[in-house]
DRENVEXMAR-774368 format. One record per residue (C-alpha): residue in one letter; x, y, z. Coordinates in pm, whole numbers, plus 50000, padded with zeros to 5 digits. Example, Ala and Ser with C-alpha at 12.3 -4.5 7.8 and 13.67 -1.06 7.14 Angstrom:
BEGIN
a512304955050780s513674989450714
//
This chain:
BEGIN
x470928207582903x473628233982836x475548222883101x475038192783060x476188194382721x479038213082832x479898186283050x479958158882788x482468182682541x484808187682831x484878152282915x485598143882530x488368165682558x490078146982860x489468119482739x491078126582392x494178140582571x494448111382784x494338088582554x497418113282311x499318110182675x499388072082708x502468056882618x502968042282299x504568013782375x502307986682548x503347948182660x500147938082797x501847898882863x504027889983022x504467917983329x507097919383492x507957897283756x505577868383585x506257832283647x505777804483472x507377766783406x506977768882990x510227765182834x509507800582614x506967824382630x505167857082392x505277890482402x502217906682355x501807942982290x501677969682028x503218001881975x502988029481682x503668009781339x506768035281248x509968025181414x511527989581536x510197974281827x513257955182000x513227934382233x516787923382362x517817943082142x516537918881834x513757936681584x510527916781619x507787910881341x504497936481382x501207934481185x500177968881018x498697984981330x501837978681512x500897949281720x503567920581805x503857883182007x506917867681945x508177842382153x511127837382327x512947810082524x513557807882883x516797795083099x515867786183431x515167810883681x515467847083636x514827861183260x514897899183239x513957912382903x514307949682751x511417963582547x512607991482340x510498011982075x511878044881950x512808066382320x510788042882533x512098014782718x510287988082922x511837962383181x510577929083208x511577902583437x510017864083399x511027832683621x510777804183479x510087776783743x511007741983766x509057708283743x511437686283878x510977678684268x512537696084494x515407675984584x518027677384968x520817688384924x522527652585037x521187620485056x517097621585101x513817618384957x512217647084751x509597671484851x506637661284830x507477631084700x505837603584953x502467586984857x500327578984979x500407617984996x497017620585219x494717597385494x493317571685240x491177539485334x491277507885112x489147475285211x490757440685307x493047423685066x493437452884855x496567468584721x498197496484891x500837513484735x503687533184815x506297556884612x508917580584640x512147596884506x515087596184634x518287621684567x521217598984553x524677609884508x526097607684187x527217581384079x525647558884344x523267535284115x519727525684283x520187491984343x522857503484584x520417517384800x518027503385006x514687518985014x511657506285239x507907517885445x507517500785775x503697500185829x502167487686142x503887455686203x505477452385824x508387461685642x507387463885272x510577468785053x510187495484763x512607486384475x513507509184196x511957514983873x512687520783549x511877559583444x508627569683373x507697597283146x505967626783304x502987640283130x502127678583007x498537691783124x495717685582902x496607723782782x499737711482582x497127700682310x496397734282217x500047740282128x500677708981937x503327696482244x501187674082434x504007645582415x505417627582727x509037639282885x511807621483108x512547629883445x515697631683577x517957635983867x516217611184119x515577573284181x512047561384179x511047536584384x508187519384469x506367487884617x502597478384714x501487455985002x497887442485125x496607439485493x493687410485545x491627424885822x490137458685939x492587480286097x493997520786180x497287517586061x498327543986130x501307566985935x503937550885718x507457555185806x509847559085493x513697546785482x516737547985304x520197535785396x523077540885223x526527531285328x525107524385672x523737564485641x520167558285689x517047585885646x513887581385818x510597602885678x507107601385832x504377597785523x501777625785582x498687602085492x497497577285740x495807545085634x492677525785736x491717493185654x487627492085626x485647465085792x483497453885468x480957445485714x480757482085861x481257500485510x479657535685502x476437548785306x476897582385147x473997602784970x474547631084730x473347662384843x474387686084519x471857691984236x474457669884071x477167654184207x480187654783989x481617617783960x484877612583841x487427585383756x490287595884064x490287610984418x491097645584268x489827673284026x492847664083778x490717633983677x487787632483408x484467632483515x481617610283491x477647613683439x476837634583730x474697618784024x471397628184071x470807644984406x469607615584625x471517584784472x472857564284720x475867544384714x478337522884948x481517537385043x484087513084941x487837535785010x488797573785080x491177593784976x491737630385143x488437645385092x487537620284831x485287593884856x485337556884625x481637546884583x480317509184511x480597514584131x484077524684093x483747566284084x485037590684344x482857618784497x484087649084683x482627644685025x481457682985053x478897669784815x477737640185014x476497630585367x477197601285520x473747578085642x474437562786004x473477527286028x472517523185657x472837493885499x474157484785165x472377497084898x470657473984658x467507475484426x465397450484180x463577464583899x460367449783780x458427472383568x459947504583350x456817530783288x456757557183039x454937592383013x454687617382759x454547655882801x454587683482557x457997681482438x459467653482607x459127614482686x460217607083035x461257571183102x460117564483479x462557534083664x461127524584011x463767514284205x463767508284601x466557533184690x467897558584452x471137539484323x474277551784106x473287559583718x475477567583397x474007579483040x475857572182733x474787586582444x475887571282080x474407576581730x471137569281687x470957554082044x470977567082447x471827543282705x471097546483070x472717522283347x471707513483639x473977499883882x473547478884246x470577464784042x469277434083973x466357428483706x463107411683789x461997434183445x459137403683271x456687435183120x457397472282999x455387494282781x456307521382551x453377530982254x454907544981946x456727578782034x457547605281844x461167603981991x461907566082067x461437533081852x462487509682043x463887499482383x465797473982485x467547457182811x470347438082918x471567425783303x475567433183174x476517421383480x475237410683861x474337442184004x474657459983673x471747467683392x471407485683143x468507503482914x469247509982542x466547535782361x467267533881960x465887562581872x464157573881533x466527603181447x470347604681486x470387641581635x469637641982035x467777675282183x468927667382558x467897648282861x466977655883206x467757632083494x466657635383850x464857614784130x461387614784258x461867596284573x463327565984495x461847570084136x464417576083870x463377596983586x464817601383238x462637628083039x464087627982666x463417659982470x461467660082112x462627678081871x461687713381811x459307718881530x460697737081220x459017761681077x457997765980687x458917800780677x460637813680444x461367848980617x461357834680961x463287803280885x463427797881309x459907810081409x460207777481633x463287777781826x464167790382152x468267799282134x470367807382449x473567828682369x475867831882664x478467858982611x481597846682762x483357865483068x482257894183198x482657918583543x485827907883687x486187879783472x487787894483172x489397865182984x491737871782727x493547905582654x494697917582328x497757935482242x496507968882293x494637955882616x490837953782452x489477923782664x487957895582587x484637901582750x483757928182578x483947917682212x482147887082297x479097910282409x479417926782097x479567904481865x476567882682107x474417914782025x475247909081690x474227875981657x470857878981882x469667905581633x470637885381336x468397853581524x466007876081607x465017887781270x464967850481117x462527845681368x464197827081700x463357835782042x466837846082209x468157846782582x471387858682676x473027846882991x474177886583039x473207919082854x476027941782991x478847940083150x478487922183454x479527891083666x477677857183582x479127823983740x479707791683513x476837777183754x474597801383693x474877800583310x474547759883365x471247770683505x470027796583245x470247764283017x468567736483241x465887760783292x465107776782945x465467740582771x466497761682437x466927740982120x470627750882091x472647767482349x475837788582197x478687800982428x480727830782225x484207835582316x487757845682175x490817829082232x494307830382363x497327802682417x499157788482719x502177806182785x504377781382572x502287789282239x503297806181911x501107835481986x502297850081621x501287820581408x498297802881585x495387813281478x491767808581378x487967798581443x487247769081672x484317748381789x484157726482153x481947702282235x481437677782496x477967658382484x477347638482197x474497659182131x476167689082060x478977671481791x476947677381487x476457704581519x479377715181700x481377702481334x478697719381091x479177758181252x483507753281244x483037737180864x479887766480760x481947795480913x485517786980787x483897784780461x481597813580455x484017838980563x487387820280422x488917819780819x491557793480923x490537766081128x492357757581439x489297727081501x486617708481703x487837701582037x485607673282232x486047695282576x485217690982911x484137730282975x481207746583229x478907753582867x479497721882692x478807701982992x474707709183014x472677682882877x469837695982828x470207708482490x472927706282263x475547729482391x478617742882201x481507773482314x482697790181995x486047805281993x485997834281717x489667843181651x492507849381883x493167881582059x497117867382099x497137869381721x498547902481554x496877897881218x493597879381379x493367902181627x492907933781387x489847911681245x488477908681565x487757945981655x486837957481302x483097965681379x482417948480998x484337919981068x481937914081372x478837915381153x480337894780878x481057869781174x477387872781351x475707868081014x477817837680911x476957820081255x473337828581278x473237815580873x474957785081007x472807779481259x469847783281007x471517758780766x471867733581067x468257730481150x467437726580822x470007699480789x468347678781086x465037682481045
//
């Protein structure tokens, strides 16, 4: 034990004089040789409060501990900054990058620039479309040159149009500068064409003549023309296939498809598949049926079942078919599509959850199932297929407990700490990280639910590695009443790191709204924080749906002032006990 003991002094020492040894002056963002395309960017970083921090030789603003993030703007290309505090001097270079297209250097069309960009396949008679910019020299204007895509056996003429505004990433919301901007430098032109019958069309070749100069490009997507009487059959294989509105990630998704749903494929893109119903599929998350036919389905009778906890709807269908839930107040709607009704009987006995349901065929091929429901707040749905069986269980709502001391006796309560292992989100300015205040304060709060009563599972305990899937799963499987992701925040490179600040609350399923708008109003009250809002969000723990799901951001560790409030251990029990008080007040506000 003596040595032991011995051990543990010496290794306080160390680490004491380590820590006297480290430099004072810190930039934790940007480092050097960072690159970005934001038109100005913040320093973050602290350094002893006595003295001037300068950086290019200008003082900067500091909060009391020392900490800093001004911004700065940004020419294009290389930006080399000084850091200066007392003796100490740091070197910073950023480059900012453009987002125009690469253009030639003469007369040409920009990188990049040809679409169709990959193989696509459209059926007879529909549009295809082709684009591209062209560098022109200046003061040659477009109608001068002639621009054109000779496909097959077809010359389709593309003809310039007027300048269209580029859009920032959904990101530029959280900075307030989410408005369109113009594009310049290069001629946009475009023109769409349509082919009648099945064919391989092969590549598209690109033109454009000037002055009897002429520039030929090969397109690097080739294009099919489907046979509609040969069209594909695809069948999701994921746990939940993740439909969306465009052949790409960029674009929003839709209610996921259940593993099993079938569905005719109707046009490809790359790796991206266009199902009967209008959504597109990553084909990694589908197999393709040989010899299947269309699929198509009546429905006759809709059954019902309950369980302890939950009503599941039963639809039997003859194949597993596309599906989308909407959920509104008071009311969840479930669609069925490639369906036709033959529906003359259903029964549903009073239920605790449902009062009444109704039906509509919106459309051939197209019907749709409306449960009014006797309380506005949701508590999460399951959907999945037995066979060719689609099932909708709806959850009850959890019982609440007349206890005065243990006002959540009743409620099961999954807290997912965010980050963690390698994923270490954001950094404040003395380099603290993000994961590990959100297991603190996490701890915090399970202790506070604890005591009033609530059964508690955290998605990790210590610091280790959990992916966004598996935290998905924690949910689906625990079926908690409430599922709260804890996290702090930080800003896109382009934000005013010194000024932004303040508690926010995300949401993406309707379920969660409520209650996703009672914790930011409760909070910002009880403990007299800023607000920087409710976000409707399309993140990994707002997505589940079985059980209202919200991702709380705290503060933000790009904030000098915030940031101070952040690591004070009493701030982080203040902030546990408001939360677990507003989740309290919440139930009580439902029941």
């Amino acid at each position: 034990m003596k040595n032991l003991l011995g051990l543990v002094i010496l290794g306080f020492i160390l680490s004491s004089s380590i820590a006297l040894a480290q430099p004072s002056l810190i930039v934790i963002f940007p480092q050097t040789n960072y690159q970005t395309s934001a038109e100005k960017i913040f320093f973050l970083g602290t350094a002893p409060p006595d003295g001037q921090v300068l950086i290019n030789s200008k003082p900067i603003t500091r909060s009391k501990a020392g900490h800093f993030s001004p911004s700065f703007p940004l020419q294009l290309g290389e930006n080399l900054f000084t850091v200066r505090h007392d003796n100490q001097e740091l070197q910073i270079k950023v480059t900012r990058l453009t987002t125009s297209p690469e253009l030639p250097q003469g007369l040409g069309f920009a990188k990049d620039s040809l679409t169709p960009a990959a193989d696509i396949a459209r059926l007879p008679g529909e549009l295809i479309c082709f684009s591209a910019l062209a560098k022109l020299p200046q003061g040659v204007a477009p109608p001068k040159a002639n621009v054109s895509v000779k496909l097959a056996n077809q010359t389709i003429a593309l003809l310039p149009q007027l300048q269209q505004a580029q859009l920032p990433s959904n990101l530029a919301i959280l900075t307030g500068q989410n408005q369109p901007y113009a594009q310049s430098g290069v001629g946009n032109y475009q023109g769409c064409t349509t082919v009648a019958a099945a064919a391989d069309l092969g590549q598209p070749q690109f033109q454009l003549t000037l002055n009897d100069k002429t520039i030929t490009q090969l397109g690097s997507g080739k294009i099919q023309i489907l046979s509609r009487a040969e069209l594909p059959v695809g069948e999701i294989m994921a746990d939940a296939g993740v439909a969306r509105t465009g052949p790409n990630s960029d674009y929003s998704r839709l209610t996921p498809l259940p593993k099993g749903t079938r569905a005719t494929v109707t046009g490809r893109e790359g790796e991206w598949l266009r199902l009967d119903y209008g959504a597109w599929i990553n084909s990694k998350e589908t197999r393709i049926l040989p010899g299947a036919i269309e699929p198509q389905t009546i429905i006759r009778s809709v059954g019902y079942r309950q369980l302890p906890g939950a009503t599941e709807i039963v639809f039997p269908l003859q194949v597993p078919v596309p599906v989308s839930v909407q959920q509104s107040e008071q009311a969840i709607a479930l669609t069925l599509y490639n369906t036709t009704a033959q529906t003359d009987i259903i029964r549903l006995d009073d239920d605790p959850l449902i009062s009444r349901l109704d039906w509509q065929q919106e459309a051939p091929g197209q019907v749709k199932y409306t449960f009014n429901l006797k309380k506005a707040q949701q508590w999460g749905y399951k959907l999945r297929y037995d066979g060719t069986t689609l099932v909708l269980a709806l959850r009850h709502p959890p019982q609440i407990a007349n206890i005065k001391r243990k006002p959540l006796a009743n409620f099961k309560i999954v807290l997912d700490p965010g980050h963690g292992g390698k994923e270490t989100g954001a950094s404040g300015p003395t380099g603290y990280l993000e994961k590990d205040v959100n297991l603190v304060v996490s701890k915090l709060l399970r202790d506070n639910l604890v005591k009033r009563g609530a059964t508690v599972v955290m998605t990790r305990e210590d610091d280790k590695e959990v992916s966004l899937v598996e935290r998905q799963a924690i949910i689906s499987q625990e079926e908690p009443a409430i599922a709260i992701s804890i996290h702090h925040n930080s800003l896109p490179d382009d934000g005013d790191a010194e000024k932004i600040k303040g508690f926010a609350a995300f949401w993406y399923q309707p379920q969660a709204h409520n209650l996703a708008i009672f914790l930011q109003n409760y909070v910002v009250k009880k403990l007299g924080r800023p607000s920087y809002g409710v976000f409707w969000d399309n993140l990994a723990l707002t997505r589940p749906t079985a059980a209202p799901s919200v991702l709380l951001e705290l503060g933000f560790m790009s904030n000098p002032d915030e940031f101070e409030q952040v690591v004070n251990p009493e701030e982080q029990k203040k902030m546990a006990n408001a939360i677990a008080q507003g989740i309290t007040e919440w139930f009580r506000s439902v029941k």
